[in-house]
N, C-alpha and C positions, 0 to 999 in steps of 0.2 A: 582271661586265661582260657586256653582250649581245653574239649575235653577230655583227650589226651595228657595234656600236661597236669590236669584236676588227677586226672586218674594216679599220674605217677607221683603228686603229692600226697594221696593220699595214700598209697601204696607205702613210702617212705614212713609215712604216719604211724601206719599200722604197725610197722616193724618196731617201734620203737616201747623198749617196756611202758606197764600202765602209769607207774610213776612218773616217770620221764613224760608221760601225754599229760599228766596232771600237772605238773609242775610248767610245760610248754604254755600249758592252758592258761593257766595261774595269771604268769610274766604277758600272754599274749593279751588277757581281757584288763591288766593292767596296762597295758600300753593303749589303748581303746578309751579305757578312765581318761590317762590322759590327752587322748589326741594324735599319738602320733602311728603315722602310716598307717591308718585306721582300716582302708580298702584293704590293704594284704592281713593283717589281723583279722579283720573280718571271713577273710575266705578259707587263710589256717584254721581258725576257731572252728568255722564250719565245719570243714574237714572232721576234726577231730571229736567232736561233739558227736556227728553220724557215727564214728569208729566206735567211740566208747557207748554211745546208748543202741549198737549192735544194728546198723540202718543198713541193710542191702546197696550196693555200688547204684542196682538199675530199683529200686525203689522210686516212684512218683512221690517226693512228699509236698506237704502245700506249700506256699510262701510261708516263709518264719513271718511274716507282721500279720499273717491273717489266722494265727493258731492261736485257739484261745485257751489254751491251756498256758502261754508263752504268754499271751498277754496279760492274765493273770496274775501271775510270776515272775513277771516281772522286775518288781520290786525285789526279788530274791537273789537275782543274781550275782550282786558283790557277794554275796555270802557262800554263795553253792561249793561243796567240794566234789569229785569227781571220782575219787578212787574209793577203794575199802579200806584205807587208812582211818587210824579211829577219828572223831571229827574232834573239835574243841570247842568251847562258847565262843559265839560268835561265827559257827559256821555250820553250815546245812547239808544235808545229801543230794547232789540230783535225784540219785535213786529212788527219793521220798515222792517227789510233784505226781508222779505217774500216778499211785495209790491212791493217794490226795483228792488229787483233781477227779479219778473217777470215783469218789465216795462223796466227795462233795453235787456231782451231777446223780449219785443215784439215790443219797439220801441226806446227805448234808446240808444241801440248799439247790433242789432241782428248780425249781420255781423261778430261780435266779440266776444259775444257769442256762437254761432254756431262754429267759430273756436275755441274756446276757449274747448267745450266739447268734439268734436272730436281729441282736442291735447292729455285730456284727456283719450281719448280711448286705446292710445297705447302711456301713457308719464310712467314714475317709479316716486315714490314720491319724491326721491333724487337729481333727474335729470329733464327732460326734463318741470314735473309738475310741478316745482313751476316757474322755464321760464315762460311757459305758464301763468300763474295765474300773477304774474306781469304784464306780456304785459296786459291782459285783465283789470287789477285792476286799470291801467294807462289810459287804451280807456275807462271804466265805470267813473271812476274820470273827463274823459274829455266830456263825455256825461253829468254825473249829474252839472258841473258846468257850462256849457254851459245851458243848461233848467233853473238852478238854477240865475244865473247872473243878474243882474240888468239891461243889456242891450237887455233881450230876450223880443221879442215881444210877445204880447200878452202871458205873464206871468203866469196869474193866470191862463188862462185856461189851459196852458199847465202845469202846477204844477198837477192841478185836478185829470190828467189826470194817475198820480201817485201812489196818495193813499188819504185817510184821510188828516185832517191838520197836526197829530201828526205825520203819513210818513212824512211829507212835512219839515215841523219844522224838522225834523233830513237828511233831503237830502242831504243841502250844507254840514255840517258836515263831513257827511258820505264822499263826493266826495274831502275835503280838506284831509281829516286822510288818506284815499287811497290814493293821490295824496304823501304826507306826509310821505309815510310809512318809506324808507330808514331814515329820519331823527330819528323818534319816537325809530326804531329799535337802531340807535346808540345812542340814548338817556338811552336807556333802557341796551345796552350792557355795558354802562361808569358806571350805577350802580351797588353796591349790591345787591344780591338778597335779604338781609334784614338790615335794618337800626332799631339796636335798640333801639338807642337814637339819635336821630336828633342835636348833637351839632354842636359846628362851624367845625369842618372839613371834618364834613358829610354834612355842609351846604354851605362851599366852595367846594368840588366838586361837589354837585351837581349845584351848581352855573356856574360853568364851563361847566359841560353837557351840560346844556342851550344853549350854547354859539353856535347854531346853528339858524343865522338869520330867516328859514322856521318858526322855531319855536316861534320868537317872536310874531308874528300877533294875533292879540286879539282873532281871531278864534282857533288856536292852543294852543299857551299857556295852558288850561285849561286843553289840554291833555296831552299836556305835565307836567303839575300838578299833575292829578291824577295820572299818570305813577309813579309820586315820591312817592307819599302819598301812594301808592297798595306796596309798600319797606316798608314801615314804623310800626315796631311794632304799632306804637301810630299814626294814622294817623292824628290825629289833629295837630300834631306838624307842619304839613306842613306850617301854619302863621310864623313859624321862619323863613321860606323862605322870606315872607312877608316884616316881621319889619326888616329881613336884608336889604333889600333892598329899603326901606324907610330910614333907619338908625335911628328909632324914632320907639315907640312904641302908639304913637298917634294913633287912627284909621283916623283922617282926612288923616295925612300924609300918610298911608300905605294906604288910599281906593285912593289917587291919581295919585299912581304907576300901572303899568299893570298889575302886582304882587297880587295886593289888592283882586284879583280874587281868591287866596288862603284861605280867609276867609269864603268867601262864601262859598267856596268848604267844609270846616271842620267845619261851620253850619249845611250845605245841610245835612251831612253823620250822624250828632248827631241828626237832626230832624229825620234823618230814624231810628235809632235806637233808639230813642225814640218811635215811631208811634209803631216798631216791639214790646218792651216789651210793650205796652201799648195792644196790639193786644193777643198775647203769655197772658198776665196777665187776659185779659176776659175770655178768653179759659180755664184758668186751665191750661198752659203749661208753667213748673218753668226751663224745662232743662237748657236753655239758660240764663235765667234771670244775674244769678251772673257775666258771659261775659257782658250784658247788660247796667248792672248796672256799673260794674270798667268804661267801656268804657264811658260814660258818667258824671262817678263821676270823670274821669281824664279828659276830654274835657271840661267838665264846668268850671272845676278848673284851667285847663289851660287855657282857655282864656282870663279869668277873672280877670288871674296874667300874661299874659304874652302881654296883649291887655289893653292901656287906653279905654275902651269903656264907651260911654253916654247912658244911662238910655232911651234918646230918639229919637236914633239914630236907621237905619233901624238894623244893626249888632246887635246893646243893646238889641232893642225889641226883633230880633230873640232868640239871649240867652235867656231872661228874658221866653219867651213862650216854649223852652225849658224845664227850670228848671220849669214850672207854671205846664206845660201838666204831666211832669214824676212827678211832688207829688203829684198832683191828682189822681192822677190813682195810685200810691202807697198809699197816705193815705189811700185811699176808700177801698183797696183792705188788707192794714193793720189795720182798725177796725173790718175785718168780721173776722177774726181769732178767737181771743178768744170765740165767739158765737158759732163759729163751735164747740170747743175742749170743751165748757162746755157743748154740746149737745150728746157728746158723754160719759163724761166721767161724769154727773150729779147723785151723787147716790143717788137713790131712796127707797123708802120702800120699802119690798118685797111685797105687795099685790098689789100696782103700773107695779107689772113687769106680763106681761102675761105669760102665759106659751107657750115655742117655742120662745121669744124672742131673737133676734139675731140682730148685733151688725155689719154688711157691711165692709168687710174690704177694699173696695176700697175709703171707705170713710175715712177711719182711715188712709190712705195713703195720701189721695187727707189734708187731715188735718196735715200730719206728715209735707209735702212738704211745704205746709201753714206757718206751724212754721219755717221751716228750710228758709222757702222767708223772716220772720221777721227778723231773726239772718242774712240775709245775707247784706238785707236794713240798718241794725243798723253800718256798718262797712260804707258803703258812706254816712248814715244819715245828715250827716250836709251839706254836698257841692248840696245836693238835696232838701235842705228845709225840711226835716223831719225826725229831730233832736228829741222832742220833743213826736211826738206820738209812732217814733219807739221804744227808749228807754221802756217808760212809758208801751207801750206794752207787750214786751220782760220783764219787769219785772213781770208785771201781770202774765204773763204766768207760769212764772218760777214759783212763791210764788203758782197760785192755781193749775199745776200741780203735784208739790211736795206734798202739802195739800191732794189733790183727791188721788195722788197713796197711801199715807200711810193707810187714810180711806178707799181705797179700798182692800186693802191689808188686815189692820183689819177686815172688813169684810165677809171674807173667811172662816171667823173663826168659824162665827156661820152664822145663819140666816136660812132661809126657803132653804131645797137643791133642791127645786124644782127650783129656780133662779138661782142654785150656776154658770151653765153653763154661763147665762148671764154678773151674776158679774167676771168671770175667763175673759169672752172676753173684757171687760171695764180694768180691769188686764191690762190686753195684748195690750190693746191701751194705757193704759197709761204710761207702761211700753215704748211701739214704742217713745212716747213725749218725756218721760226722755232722751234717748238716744239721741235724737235732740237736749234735752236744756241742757241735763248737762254730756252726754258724754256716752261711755260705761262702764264705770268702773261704774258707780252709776246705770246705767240700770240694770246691772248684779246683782249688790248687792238688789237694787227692787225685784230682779225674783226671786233670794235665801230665800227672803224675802216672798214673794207667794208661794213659791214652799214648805215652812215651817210652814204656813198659812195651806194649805191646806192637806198637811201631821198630823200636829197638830190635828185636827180636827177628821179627820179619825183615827187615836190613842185614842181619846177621845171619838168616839162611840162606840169604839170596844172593849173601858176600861169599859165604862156603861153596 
């Protein structure tokens, strides 16, 4: 890609809220796990990665395979989260490595470091570098848990001495997943690169993956979780891991297994994707949305049936605020629709309309996308509580944009030509609706319909 074109992608990028980058990000280094279109995921990810860790457009940075902060860290990054969303077990900060890695080269394990870059100096990526990068991943594992440990003296201070709390909170982590690494990898090598239904014999081996003691500790576990769930078409499904392992679909039972931590896990990821369309829907940004939406109308729905949960239980509530947060923010945002489309499309007398009146097509967009978010709501409307106003909506619309296009249509016919401009671009907008609500085969037949309006007319002056 030129750099030009780099530019305008990443230009596009930037525009987009940090949610929506994080969530892009998420789906793109999943699609990387498995394989597919790896070179355009690769250059997105890029992108996006400079946006969010604030990297200047004309910045010189090194090659990504020769940073040893990256080679390091490696290990880390199924886990990395990207935003200030709060994180969950089983996932990490980017924002944490920077603090990290310079504490570890200034007091954590300089010695190791310093060998470690200069192995780098003359290692090959194949060969000698990733040696390297182990041994160092092992000495930083054994500095962070040593600082980290419960038996280090004077603790806090030397925590402090690290980074923020929120470095700190992800330290031990950081130094068990390093320590970790050989298992996680063969954890990750015994899977598919994509599971796309989680049944029982995709739920017995991966049950057997498991079956690496490092891995059971209440610390790993959770990464070892998400490792599964980052497989999984439908990442909620991971609670099947869960109730397998309970052998009961109780939540008491499955929350007093180790396992139970799989729930949490495919709340944590539906409150984010919740938070993102609720973020994307204040903006005015629909790209995403209908992803947003299945993901959530099948996570609600699956838990719901596939989890005995209590109404006031910590798990209950979390669903229940779930589903409460996403119809509010859909309801709110499905009453302003039809306001918008009768504001455009409201016909008026002609001594009402100025002359030079003109008709914003980015509005008529920003409205088309509007309807097209009603017609998409109306498809998970029930599993999301908003059953009701989307229908009720979506038929509104349909009844007064059918109404408005004929009488605008009629319209054409006669009136003051000093409007006629005005009324052709109301036309044209509501001609864009039809195509949304009822398809292109009747859009067309509208236009044939204006275009015969307006022909009419001009025959008829030209007969006078």
């Amino acid at each position: 890609m030129g750099q030009k074109s780099t530019e305008r992608l990443r230009d596009y990028l930037a525009q987009l809220p940090p949610q929506s980058q994080a969530l892009l990000m998420r789906e793109l280094e999943r699609a990387v796990e498995r394989g597919d279109d790896v070179a355009i995921a690769n250059l997105v990810l890029e992108q996006l990665r400079k946006i969010v860790r604030g990297v200047e457009q004309d910045e010189q940075t090194q090659p990504r395979s020769d940073d040893p902060a990256r080679l390091l860290f490696r290990p880390l990054e199924p886990f990395l989260a990207e935003t200030n969303f709060p994180t969950r077990p089983g996932q990490l900060r980017r924002a944490s490595l920077l603090p990290i890695w310079q504490w570890l080269a200034r007091e954590g394990a300089p010695e190791a470091a310093r060998e470690f870059e200069a192995a780098l100096a003359v290692a090959s990526e194949s060969g000698p570098m990733e040696v390297a990068a182990r041994k160092f991943q092992l000495a930083a594992a054994e500095a962070i848990l040593k600082i980290a440990g419960p038996s280090q003296d004077d603790r806090q201070r030397a925590l402090s001495r690290v980074g923020p709390p929120s470095v700190v909170e992800d330290l031990l982590p950081i130094g068990l997943v390093l320590q970790a690494r050989e298992a996680l990898e063969t954890l990750g090598s015994r899977l598919p690169s994509q599971i796309r239904v989680f049944a029982e014999g995709q739920i017995a081996s991966a049950t057997e993956a498991l079956k690496l003691p490092s891995l059971q500790t209440p610390q790993l576990l959770p990464f070892a979780l998400s490792l599964i769930a980052q497989r999984l078409a439908a990442p909620w499904q991971i609670i099947r891991l869960a109730v397998k392992m309970a052998a009961s679909d109780d939540e008491l039972r499955v929350a007093a297994t180790p396992y139970g931590i799989a729930v949490t896990i495919a709340l944590h990821d539906l409150s984010f994707v919740a938070a993102c369309l609720r973020t994307d829907i204040r903006r005015g940004h629909f790209d995403y949305v209908g992803e947003q939406l299945k993901t959530l109308h099948d996570g609600v729905r699956g838990l719901r049936t596939e989890l005995d949960l209590r109404n006031d239980s910590t798990w209950g509530r979390q669903l229940t605020s779930v589903r409460a947060d996403t119809s509010n923010a859909l309801q709110s945002e499905i009453d302003s629709v039809p306001g918008r489309v009768r504001r455009i499309l409201r016909q008026r007398a002609d001594k009402d309309i100025v002359a030079g009146a003109k008709i914003d097509a980015s509005e008529v967009e920003d409205a088309a996308a509007l309807i097209d978010f009603v017609a998409v709501c109306r498809t998970y409307a029930s599993e999301l509580a908003i059953n009701e106003v989307t229908l009720r909506t979506f038929s509104d619309l349909q009844h007064y944009v059918e109404q408005s296009t004929e009488g605008l249509v009629q319209a054409l016919r006669g009136g003051d030509a000093r409007v006629r401009t005005f009324r052709q671009q109301q036309v044209k907008a509501a001609i864009r609706f039809c195509e949304v609500l009822f398809g292109h085969d009747y859009a067309s037949l509208m236009n044939r319909a204006a275009e015969n309006a307006v022909t009419g007319e001009r025959k008829s002056s030209r007969a006078g």
